[in-house]
N, C-alpha and C positions, 0 to 999 in steps of 0.2 A: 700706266707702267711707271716706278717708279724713274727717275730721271740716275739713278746709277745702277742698274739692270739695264735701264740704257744706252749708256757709256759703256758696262760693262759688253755686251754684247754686238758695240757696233766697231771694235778694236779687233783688231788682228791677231794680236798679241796676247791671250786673254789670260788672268791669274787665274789657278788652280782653285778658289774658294774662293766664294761671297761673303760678309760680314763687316765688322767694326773691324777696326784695325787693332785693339785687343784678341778681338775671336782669332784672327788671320796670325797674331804672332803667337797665341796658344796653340793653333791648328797645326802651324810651322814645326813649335814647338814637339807637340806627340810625334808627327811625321817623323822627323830626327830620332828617334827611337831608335836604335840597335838591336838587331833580334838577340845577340846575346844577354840582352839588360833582360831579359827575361829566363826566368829560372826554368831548369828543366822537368822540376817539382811544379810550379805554374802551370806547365807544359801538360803534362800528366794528369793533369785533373780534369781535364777536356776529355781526354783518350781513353777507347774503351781498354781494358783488363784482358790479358791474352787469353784466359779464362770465358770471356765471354763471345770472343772471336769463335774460339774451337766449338763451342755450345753451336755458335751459328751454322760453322761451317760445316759442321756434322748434319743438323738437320736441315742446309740447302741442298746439301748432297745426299742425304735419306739413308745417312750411315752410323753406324754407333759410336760413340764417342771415343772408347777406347780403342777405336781403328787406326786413330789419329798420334795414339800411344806406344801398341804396344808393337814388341820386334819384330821385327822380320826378317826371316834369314833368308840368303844370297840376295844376287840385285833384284828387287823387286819395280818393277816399269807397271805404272797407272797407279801410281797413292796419290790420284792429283788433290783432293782434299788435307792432306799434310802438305803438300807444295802450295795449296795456297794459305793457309793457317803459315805458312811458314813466309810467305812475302807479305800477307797481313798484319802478320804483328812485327817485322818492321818498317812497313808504311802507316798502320794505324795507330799500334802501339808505341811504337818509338823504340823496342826491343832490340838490342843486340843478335846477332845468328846464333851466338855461345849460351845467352839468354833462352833464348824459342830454343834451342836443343835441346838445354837444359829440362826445360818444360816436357818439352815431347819426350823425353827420355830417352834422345838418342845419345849416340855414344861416341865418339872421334875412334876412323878406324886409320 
């Protein structure tokens, strides 16, 4: 065992990362990161497409796609496939509510 594994390991106190003491002030360094230093275009590029959510959630559910679209008049209770297409794409997608409406073609009543 190396003789600073250790030291490291027989402390109480132990630092957050092993390396040269370059590695450890770059390492510092990332860590300090701001989640806002990153773009929400960055962001997005990871994220699926609300498009490809509703594709899913249509066929987890064994329903057609424009289920998810089109109107429906008075209150309709069990569209649970739009209620989750609709918390989907703003936990996956990053989408606004105004955004995912928009999509789904719903309408502010």
């Amino acid at each position: 065992m190396d003789e600073g594994i250790a030291t490291f390991y027989s402390k109480g106190n132990q630092a957050p990362c092993l390396g040269s003491d370059e590695f450890r002030a770059w390492a510092y360094q990332q860590r300090q990161m701001d989640d806002n230093e990153v773009s929400k275009s960055s962001l997005q590029q990871f994220r699926p497409n609300i498009d490809e959510v509703m594709t899913s959630v249509a066929k987890g559910f064994g329903v057609e796609l424009l289920t998810l679209t089109e109107s429906q008049r008075g209150r309709r209770e069990g569209n649970v496939p739009r209620w989750v297409v609709m918390h989907l794409g703003q936990e996956l997608c990053g989408l606004s509510l105004r955004q995912i409406a928009d999509r789904l073609g719903l309408k502010r009543t």
